[in-house]
N, C-alpha and C positions, 0 to 999 in steps of 0.2 A: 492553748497550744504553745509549746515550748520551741523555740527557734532557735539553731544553731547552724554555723559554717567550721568548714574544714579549708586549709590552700594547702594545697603541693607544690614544690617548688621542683625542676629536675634540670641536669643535667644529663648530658650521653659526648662520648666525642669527645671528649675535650684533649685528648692528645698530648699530655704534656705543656697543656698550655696555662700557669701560674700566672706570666707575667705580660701588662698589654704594649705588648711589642712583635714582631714578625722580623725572627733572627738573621734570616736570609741578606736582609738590607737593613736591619736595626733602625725602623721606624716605628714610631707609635706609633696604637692601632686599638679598636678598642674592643678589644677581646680577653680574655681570660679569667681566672678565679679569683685575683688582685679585685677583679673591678665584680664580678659576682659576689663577692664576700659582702659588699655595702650594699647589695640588693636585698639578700639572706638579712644582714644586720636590721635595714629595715622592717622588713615584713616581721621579724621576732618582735619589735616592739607595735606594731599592728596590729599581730593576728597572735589569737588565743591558741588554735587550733591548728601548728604548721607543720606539715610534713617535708623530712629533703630527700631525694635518690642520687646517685648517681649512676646512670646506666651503662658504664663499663665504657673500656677503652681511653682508661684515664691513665696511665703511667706510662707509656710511651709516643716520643711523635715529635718531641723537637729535641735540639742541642741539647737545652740542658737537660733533659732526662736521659739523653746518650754518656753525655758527660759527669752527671751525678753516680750511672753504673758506672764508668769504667775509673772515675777517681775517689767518688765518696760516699762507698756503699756504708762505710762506718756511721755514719749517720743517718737519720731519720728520714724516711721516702719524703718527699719537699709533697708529692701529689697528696699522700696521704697525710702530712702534717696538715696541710691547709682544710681536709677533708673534718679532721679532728675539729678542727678552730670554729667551721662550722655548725660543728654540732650534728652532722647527718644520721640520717638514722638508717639507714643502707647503700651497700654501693652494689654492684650489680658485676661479674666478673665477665670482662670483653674477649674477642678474640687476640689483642693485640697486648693484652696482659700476661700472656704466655713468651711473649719475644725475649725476654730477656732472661729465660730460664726460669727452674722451679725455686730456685734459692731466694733470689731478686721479688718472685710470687710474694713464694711464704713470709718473706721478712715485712712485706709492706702489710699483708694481712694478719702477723702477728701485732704489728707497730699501729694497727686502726682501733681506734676507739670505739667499730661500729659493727654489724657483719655483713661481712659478703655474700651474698644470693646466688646459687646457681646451683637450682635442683636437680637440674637435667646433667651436671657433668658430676659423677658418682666413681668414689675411690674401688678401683680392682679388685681391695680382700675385704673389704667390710661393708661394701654394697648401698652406700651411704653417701649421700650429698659430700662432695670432697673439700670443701672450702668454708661449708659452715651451714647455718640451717635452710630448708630450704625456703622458709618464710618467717615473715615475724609478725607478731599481731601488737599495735601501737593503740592504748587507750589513754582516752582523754579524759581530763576530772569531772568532764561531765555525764561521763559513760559512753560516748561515741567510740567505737572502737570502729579500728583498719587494717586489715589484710594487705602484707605485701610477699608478694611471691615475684623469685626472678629466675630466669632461665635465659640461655644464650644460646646462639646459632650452633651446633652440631658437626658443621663445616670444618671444626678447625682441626681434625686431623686430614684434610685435605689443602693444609696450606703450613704447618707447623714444624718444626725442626724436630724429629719423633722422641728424640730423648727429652725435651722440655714438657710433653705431656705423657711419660710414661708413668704408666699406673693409672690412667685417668680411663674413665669409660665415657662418650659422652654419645647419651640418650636423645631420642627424639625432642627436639622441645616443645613443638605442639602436643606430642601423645601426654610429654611428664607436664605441662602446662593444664592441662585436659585434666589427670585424673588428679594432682594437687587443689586446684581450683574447685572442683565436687568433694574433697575431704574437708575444703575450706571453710566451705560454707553447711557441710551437714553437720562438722564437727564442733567449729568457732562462730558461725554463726555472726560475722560482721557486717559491722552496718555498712562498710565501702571494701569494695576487694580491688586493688591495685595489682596490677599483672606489670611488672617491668621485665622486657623481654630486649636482649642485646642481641636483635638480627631486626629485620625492615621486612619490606611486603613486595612480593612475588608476584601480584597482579595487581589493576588499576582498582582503586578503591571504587571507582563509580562505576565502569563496565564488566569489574572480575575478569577484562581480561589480561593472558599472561604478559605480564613485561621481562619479564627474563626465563632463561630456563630452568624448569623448576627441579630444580636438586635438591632439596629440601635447605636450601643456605637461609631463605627468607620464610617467614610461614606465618607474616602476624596478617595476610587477607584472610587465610584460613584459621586463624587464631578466632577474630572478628564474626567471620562467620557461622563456626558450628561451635564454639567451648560458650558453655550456657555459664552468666554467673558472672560475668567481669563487668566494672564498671568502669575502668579508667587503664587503656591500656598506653604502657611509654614502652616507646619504640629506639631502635637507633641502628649503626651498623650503616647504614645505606648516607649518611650526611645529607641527609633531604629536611626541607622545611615540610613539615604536612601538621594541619590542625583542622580536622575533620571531628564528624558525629556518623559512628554507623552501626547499624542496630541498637541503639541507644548506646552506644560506648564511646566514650571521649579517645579518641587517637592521637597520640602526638609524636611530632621529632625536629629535635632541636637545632638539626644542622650539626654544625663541626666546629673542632678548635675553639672551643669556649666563646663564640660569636656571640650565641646569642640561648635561651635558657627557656625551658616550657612552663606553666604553669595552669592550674586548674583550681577552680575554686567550684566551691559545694557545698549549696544550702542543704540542712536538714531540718526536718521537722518531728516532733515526738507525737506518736498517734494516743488513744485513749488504752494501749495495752502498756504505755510506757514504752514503746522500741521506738527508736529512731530510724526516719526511712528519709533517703534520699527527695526532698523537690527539685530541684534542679541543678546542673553541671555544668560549666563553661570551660572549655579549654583556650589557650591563647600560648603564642610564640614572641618571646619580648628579645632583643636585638638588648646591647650593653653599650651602645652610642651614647655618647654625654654622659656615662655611668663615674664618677668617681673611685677610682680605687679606696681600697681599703688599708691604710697606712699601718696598721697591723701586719698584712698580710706581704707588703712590700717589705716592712724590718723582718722577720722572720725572711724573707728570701735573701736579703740584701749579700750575707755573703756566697753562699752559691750560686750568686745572678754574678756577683762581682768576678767570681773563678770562672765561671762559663765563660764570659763577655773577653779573658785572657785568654782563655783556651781557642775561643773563635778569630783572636786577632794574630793568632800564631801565622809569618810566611812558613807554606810547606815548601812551593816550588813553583817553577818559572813553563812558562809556555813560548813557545818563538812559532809563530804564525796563530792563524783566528780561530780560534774554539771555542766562541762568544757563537749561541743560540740567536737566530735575529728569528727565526719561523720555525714554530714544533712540527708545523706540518709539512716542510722543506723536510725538515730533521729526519724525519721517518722515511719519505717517499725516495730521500736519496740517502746516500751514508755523508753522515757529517762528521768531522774530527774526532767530537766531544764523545760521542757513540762509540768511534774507534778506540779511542782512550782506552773507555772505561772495559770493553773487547780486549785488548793489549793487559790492561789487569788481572781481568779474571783468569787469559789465558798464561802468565807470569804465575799467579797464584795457584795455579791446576795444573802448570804443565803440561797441555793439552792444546792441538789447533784447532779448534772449531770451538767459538763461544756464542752465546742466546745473551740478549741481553735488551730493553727499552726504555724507552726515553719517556721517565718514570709518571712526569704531570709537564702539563703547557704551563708552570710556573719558573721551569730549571731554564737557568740564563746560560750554563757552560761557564765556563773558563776564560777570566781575560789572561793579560801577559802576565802579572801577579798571582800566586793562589795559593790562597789563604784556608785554615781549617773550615770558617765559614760558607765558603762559594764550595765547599766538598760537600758539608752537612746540608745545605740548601739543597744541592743537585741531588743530592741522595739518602732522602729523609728516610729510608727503613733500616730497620736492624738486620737485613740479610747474610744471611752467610752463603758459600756454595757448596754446590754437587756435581759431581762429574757422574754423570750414568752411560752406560752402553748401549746407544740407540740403535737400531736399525736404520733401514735407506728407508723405509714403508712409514717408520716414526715421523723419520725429519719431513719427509713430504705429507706427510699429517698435521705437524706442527705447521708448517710453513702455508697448508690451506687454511687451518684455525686464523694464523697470524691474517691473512689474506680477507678475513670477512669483515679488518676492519676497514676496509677501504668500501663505495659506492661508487656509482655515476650520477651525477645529475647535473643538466645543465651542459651536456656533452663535459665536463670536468671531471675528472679524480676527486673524490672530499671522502669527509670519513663519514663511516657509518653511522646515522642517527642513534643508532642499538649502545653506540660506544659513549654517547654523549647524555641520553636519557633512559630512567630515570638517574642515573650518577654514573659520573663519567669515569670510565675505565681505558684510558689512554694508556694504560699501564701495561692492560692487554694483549698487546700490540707488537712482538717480537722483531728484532732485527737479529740476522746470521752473519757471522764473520768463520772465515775459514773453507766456506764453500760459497759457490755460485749459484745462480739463482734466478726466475725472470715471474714475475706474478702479472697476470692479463685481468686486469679488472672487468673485461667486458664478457670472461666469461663468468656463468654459474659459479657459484660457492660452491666448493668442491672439485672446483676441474681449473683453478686458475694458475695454479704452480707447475713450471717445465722447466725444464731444461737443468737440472740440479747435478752439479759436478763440482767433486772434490779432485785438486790436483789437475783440474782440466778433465777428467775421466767421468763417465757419464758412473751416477749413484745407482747401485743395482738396491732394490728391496729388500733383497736379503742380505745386504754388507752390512757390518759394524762398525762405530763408530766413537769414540769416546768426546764428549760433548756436557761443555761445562756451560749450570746455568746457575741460577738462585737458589733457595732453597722454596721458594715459595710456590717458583714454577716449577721446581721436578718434581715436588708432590701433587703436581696437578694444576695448582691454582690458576684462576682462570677460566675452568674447565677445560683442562690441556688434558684429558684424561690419557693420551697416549704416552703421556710419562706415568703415568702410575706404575707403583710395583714394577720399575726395571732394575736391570742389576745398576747396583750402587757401585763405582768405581772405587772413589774418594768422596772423602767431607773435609771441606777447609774450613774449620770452625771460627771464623773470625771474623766481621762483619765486614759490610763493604766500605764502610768509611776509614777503619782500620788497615784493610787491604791496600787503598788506595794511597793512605798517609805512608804504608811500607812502599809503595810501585816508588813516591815521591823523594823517600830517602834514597831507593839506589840510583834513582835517574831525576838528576833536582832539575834539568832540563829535558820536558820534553815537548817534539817539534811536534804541531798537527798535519795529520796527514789523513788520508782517503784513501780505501781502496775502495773501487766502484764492483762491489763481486754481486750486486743485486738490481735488477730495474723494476719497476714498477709500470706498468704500463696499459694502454686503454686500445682499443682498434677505432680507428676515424673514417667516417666510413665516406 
């Protein structure tokens, strides 16, 4: 009997994230592809047999990749240099690969030494995988061959800027997962089929049942369940640790921001026909604590870490009174300065009273007296741009019970919704309204807890209009705000919010914090 191993090594999530530091505060930390790169190097001189992936959402997510588009697109994507140096043998196209337009796409996946996977999103005139094949089949000198097919969530025309994916169709990815995986294996016939799918899981792996609503955003429980033929499925999209075995299929997901990296290893053995068949599969989640970077991958960064680190020590502009975060969840339930700010921007940039806006993760500190490019990019890590749409009075109180579910009671207390915090937290969710008034009763039903809504002092009739500026993430819906879909489109201010905000700072280098209190939050005491 002839014995042989395979290791896959993967990544998902990594964000933007090259180098082990957290820009925010410029502390080491031990995360990124710097300190991944000496993992990879090892395991090449270890293992005979190594596969690498990475499962998308790899080129946007911190400064320096904000920074690398808007100063030094002339040179080589830094995500995808380091991706090179690797040596990967696929990456996987995420939803947040689209953020920075189709230009900033194709350049990087021109400039990859590998291809990109993503069967399920297919070009408009040629009906054809849009970004490259939809699988590749990897054999080893010993004749072990491997199937990798990749597919991504479907979702992302309900979150995307429509010009950065036009021309793109994008297909179920459980259906085109389904019948690529049965061509797979009738046609190629390999001894491992690897399914790298960039979206997460819709229900609990051990009860099936549903943990979100199921819009087809996640679909790997049902992946798992009915597509015959997979052996090792990598996950991501969702930043969860999971390393599970279900119906015999290795499940994995790495988390986020280059923390930490999946791996799978896989005994084969050769039967008396000569094929090689699977004994057994282990998956596991390894953390890059104590990992060494890779001194390679730090000079290769050195000068666009060194331009970042000046671009982030730039003063923008001065604050006079406190717009320092001390509680996200104070932040929310009342209006806090740093909210109002960023409110006063969008509505400066849109020309429009009434702005939608949230207080994006529990890691954003606000604003001290000093502010710096840094404390902009920390408080406001996406590349959004905005849209002003014509809502209805029926809209905004639609929105405003959405926003409303993410509050509970428990404990006779206000707290937030469990639904917001597990499986991954979407405190993002979560809407504040400047321009009108407002009153949300947590003690009623979902559904009924929004009254008293006036603009101007004058009560909202249902059928008034209203022009109402928010992101571009939430007026396509995201969320599941579906009562922004398909409204009319006023304006598009195509220019992101960290740019925004660095113009608000040039006309006004001082600005004071202030409150207007136009919304309560509230519970009945009985």
């Amino acid at each position: 009997m002839h014995q042989s191993a395979v290791t896959i090594l993967y990544t998902s999530d990594v964000h933007g994230h090259a180098m082990p530091i957290q820009y925010g505060t410029n502390k080491k930390e031990d995360i990124g592809l710097a300190k991944y790169a000496t993992v990879v190097e090892e395991h090449r001189e270890s293992e005979e047999n190594l596969i690498i992936i990475d499962n998308g959402d790899l080129i946007q997510g911190t400064p320096l990749m904000t920074h690398y588009v808007k100063e030094h697109l002339d040179k080589q994507n830094p995500m995808v240099g380091i991706m090179n140096q690797l040596h990967i043998d696929a990456g996987v196209i995420g939803n947040h690969e689209f953020n920075f337009g189709n230009s900033v796409l194709q350049q990087a996946i021109h400039e990859s030494n590998f291809p990109w996977l993503s069967a399920n999103i297919i070009n408009n005139q040629t009906k054809a995988p849009a970004f490259g094949p939809p699988y590749i089949i990897k054999t080893f000198h010993n004749g072990i061959t491997a199937a990798i097919v990749g597919v991504t969530t479907h979702y992302i025309p309900n979150w995307e800027t429509p010009e950065h994916i036009e021309g793109l169709l994008f297909e179920d990815a459980f259906d085109t997962l389904n019948s690529w995986v049965s061509h797979i294996r009738e046609n190629e016939q390999p001894d491992i089929v690897i399914a790298a799918y960039h979206g997460g899981f819709e229900k609990d792996l051990h009860t099936g049942e549903a943990t979100e609503d199921l819009t087809g955003e996640n679909q790997g429980y049902q992946m798992v369940e009915e597509i015959e033929g997979i052996d090792i499925l990598l996950t991501g999209h969702q930043h969860r640790r999971i390393n599970e075995v279900n119906n015999n299929i290795i499940v994995l997901q790495p988390g986020n921001n280059g923390q930490a990296y999946g791996k799978v290893e896989i005994s084969l053995t050769k039967d008396n026909n000569s094929n090689w068949m699977i004994e057994n599969k282990k998956g596991a989640i390894h953390e890059l604590t104590s990992v060494k970077s890779n001194q390679q991958i730090l000079n290769y960064m050195e000068a666009l870490e060194a331009s970042t680190q000046t671009w982030l020590d730039q003063p923008i502009g001065k604050i006079d009174g406190d717009m320092i975060i001390h509680d996200p969840f104070q932040a929310r339930i009342k209006k806090h300065p740093f909210i109002e700010f960023i409110h006063n921007v969008q509505m400066d940039a849109a020309e429009v009273d009434i702005s939608v806006s949230a207080l994006l993760n529990n890691t954003s500190k606000g604003f001290s007296s000093e502010v710096t490019m840094r404390d902009i990019v920390s408080n406001y890590m996406y590349p959004n741009t905005l849209t002003v749409l014509e809502l209805t009075g029926k809209d905004i109180n639609d929105a405003l019970e959405k926003s409303a579910e993410y509050f509970t009671i428990k404990n006779n207390q206000i707290t937030v919704n469990p639904n917001y915090i597990e499986p991954k937290p979407q405190h993002y969710n979560y809407d504040i309204w400047h321009g009108i008034d407002y009153t949300m009763n947590i003690s009623n039903p979902p559904g009924e807890r929004v009254s008293n809504i006036r603009y101007h002092g004058e009560p909202i009739k249902s059928d008034d209009t209203f022009h109402v500026v928010l992101n571009n993430y939430r007026a396509s819906g995201g969320g599941n705000y579906d009562m922004f879909k398909h409204k009319p489109v006023i304006k598009e201010i195509q220019r992101d919010a960290v740019e925004l905000i660095q113009t608000y700072f040039e006309k006004h280098p001082r600005v004071a914090a202030t409150t207007t209190n136009n919304y309560q939050v509230v519970m009945d005491h009985n």
